[in-house]
C-alpha positions as CSV (number, residue, x, y, z in Angstrom):
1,X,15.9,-0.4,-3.6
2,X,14.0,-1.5,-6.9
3,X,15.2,-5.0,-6.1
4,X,14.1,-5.0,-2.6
5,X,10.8,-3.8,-4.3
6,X,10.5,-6.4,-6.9
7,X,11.1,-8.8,-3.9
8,X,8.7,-7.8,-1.7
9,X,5.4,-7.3,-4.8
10,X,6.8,-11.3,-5.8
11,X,6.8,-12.8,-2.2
12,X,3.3,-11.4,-1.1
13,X,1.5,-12.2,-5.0
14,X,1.1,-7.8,-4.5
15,X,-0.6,-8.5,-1.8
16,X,-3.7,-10.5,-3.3
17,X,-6.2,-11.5,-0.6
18,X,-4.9,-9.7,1.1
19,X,-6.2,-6.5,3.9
20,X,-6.1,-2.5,3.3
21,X,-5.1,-1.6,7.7
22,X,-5.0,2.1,6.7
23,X,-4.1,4.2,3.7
24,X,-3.8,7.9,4.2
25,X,-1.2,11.1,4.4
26,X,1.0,12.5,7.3
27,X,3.4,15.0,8.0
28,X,6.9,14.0,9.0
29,X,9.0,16.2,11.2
30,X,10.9,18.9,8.9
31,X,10.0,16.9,5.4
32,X,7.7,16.8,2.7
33,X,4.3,15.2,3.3
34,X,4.2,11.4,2.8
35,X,1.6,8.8,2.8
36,X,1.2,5.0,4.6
37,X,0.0,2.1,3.3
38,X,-0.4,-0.9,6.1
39,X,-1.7,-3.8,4.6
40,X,-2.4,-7.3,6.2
41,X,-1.0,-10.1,3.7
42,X,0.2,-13.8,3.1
43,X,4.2,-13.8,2.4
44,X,3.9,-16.7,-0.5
45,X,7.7,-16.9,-0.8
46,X,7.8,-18.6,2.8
47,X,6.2,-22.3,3.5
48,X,3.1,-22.3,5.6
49,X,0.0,-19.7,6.2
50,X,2.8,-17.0,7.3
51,X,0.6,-13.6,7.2
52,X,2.1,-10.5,7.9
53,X,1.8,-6.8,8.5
54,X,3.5,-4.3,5.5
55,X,3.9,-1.0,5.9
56,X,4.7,1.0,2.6
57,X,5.4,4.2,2.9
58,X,5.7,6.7,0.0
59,X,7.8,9.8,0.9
60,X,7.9,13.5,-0.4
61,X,4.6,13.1,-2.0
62,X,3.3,15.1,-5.5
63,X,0.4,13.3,-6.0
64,X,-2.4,11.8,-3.7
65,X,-5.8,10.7,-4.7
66,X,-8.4,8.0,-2.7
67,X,-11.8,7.5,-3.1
68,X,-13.1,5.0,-1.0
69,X,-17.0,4.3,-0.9
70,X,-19.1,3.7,1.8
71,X,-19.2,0.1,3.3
72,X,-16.2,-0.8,1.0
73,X,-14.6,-3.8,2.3
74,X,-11.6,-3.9,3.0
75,X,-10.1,-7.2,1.4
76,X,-7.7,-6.9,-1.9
77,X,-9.2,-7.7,-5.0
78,X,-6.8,-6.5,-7.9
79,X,-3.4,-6.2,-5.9
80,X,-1.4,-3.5,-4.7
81,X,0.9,-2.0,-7.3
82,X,4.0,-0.3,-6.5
83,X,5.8,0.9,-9.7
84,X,8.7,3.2,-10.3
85,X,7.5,6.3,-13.3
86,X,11.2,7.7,-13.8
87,X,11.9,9.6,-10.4
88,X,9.0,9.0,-9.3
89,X,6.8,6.1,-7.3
90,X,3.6,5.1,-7.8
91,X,1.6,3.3,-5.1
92,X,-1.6,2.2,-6.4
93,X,-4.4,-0.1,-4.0
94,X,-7.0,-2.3,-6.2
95,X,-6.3,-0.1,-9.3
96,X,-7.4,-2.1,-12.6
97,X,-5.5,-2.2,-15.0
98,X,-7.4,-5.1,-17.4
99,X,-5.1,-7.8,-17.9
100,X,-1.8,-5.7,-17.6
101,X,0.0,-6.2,-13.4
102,X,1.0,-3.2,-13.3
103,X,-0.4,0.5,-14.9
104,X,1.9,1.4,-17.5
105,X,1.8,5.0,-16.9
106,X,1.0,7.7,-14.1
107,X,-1.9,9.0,-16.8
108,X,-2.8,5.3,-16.7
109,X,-2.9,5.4,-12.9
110,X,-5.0,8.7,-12.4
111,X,-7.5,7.0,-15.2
112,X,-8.2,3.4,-13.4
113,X,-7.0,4.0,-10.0
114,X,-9.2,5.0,-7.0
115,X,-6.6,5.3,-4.5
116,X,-2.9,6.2,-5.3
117,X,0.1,8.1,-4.2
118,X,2.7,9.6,-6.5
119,X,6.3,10.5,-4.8
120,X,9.8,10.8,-5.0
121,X,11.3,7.8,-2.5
122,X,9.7,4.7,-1.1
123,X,10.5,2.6,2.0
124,X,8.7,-0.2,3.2
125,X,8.5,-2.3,6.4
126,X,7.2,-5.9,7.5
127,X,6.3,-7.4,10.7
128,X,5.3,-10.2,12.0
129,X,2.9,-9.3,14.1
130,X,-0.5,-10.9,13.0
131,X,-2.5,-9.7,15.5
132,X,-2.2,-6.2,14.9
133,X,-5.5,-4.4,15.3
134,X,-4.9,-0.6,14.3
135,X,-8.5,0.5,15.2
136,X,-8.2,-1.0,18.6
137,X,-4.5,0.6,19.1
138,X,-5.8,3.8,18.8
139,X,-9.3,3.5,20.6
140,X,-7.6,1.7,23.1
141,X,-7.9,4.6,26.0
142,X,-11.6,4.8,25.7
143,X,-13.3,7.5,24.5
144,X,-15.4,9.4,26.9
């Protein structure tokens, strides 16, 4: 999996320029809570404008933190970081981390980053479906 990883945060330049979709925790049937990342993002490793839509997805969560400000845009500025602490994962959105990639530490992470999840197993998900509008998926049935 840490290859597949390392794969991914490489092909889309962790996700630079890239969109925040939605960030935020659920509960899967008879598991631990996780949380979702879907991101909007430029694949860099493939010739062409090809954008996509990534879905990280951090499972069995310990640790969830975000802080998001009102009329914060939702465009990429520092990159998404998705780092392995041991057992656990890390997946940290526009964290800075001065001139360092990635935070070199979960006490690193809880210092500099706004919105994070900590957990024990990661999986992640692309498609290429560039016209995906969550807002308007959910909306769509008109509310009364």
């Amino acid at each position: 999996m840490a290859e597949s990883i390392i794969k991914l945060m490489s092909d889309y330049h962790n996700f630079d320029d890239g969109l925040v979709m939605s960030f935020g925790f659920f509960y899967p049937t008879r598991e631990p809570p996780a949380v979702q990342g879907t991101f909007y993002a430029k694949n860099h490793a493939l010739p062409g404008d090809q954008w996509d839509t990534v879905t990280i997805v951090v499972r069995d969560i310990v640790e969830f933190h975000a802080q998001w400000r009102g009329n914060q845009a939702n465009s990429i500025c520092a990159g998404v970081h998705l780092v392995r602490f041991g057992d656990l994962w890390c997946l940290d959105v526009d964290g800075a981390y001065g001139s360092l990639e990635d935070p070199r530490s979960i006490d690193e992470v809880r210092q500099y980053g706004d919105c994070y999840a900590i957990g024990r197993g990661v999986d992640f998900h692309i498609s290429e479906d560039r016209n995906v509008d969550i807002f308007a998926n959910i909306f769509s049935g008109g509310a009364g």
